[in-house]
Structure formats: C-alpha cells, structure tokens
C-alpha positions as CSV (number, residue, x, y, z in Angstrom):
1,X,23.8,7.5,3.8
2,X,21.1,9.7,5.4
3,X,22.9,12.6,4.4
4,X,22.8,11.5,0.7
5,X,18.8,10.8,1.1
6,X,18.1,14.6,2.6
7,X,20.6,15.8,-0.2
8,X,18.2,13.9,-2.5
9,X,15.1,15.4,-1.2
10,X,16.6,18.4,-1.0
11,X,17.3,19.2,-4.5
12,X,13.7,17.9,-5.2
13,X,11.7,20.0,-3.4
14,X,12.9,23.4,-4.6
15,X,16.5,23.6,-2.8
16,X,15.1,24.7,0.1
17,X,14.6,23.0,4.3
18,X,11.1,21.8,4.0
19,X,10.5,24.3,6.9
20,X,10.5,26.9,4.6
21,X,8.4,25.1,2.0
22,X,5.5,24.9,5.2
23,X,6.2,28.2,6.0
24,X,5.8,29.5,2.7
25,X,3.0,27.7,1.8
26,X,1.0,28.6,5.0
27,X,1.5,32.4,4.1
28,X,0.0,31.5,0.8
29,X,-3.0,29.7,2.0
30,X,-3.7,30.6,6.3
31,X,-7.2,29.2,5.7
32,X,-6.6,25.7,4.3
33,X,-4.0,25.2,7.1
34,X,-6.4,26.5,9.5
35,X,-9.1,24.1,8.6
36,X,-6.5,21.1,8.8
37,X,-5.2,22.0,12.1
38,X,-9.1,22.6,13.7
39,X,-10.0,19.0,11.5
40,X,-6.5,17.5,13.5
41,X,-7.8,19.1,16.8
42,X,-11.7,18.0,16.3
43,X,-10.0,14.1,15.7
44,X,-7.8,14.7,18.7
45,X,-10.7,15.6,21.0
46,X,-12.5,12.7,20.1
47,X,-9.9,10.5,21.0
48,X,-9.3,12.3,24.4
49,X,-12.7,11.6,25.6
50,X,-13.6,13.7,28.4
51,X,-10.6,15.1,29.1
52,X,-11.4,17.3,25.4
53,X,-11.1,20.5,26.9
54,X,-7.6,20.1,28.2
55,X,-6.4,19.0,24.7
56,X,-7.8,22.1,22.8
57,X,-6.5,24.3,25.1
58,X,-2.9,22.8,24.8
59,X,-3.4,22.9,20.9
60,X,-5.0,26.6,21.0
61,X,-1.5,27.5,23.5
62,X,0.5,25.5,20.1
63,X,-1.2,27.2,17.5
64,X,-0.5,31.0,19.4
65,X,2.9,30.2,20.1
66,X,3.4,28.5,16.4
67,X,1.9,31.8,15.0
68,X,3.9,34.2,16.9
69,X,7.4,32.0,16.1
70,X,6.4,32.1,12.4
C-alpha cells in the first residue's frame, strides 16, 4: 500500500525522487532557500534560548556540509 502511494506521488510530481525536485529547484533559486534556511535558523535560535550560539553553529556545520554534498 505505501508503495502504491509514493508510485502515486511519483508520477505527479514530474517522475522524478523529490530529492531531485529540491535539488533542482535550489539551483534555480539559492537565494529564496537561503532566506528560508536563515528564517528556520533565526526561529530555531529563539527557541534555544541561551544556548543560540551552539545551534547556529551546528546549522552553519549542516548548511556547509549540505552544500558541499549537493
């Protein structure tokens, strides 16, 4: 049954893993992802309370390692 559901997607999204869909659609627009990932980090922070620092520099090691896999 689950394989019938990501079949279903599947063909509905363009016939492609939706990895590739992100992947292509950061390539087209870096900056709009960008600004979604700082917006995630900022809300992140602000629920970390004063342990912020340790959080952005965990997200900032994600985002390098992210970009470098991509």
């Amino acid at each position: 049954m689950l394989a019938k559901l990501y079949q279903w997607i599947y063909t509905r999204v363009g016939g492609q893993p939706w990895t590739h869909i992100v992947r292509d659609e950061q390539k087209s627009q870096p900056l709009l992802f960008l600004l979604i990932f700082l917006g995630l980090g900022i809300i992140l922070a602000k629920f970390a309370g004063k342990n912020w620092w340790q959080l952005l520099i965990a997200l900032l090691f994600g985002v390098v390692i992210g970009h470098l896999w991509w």
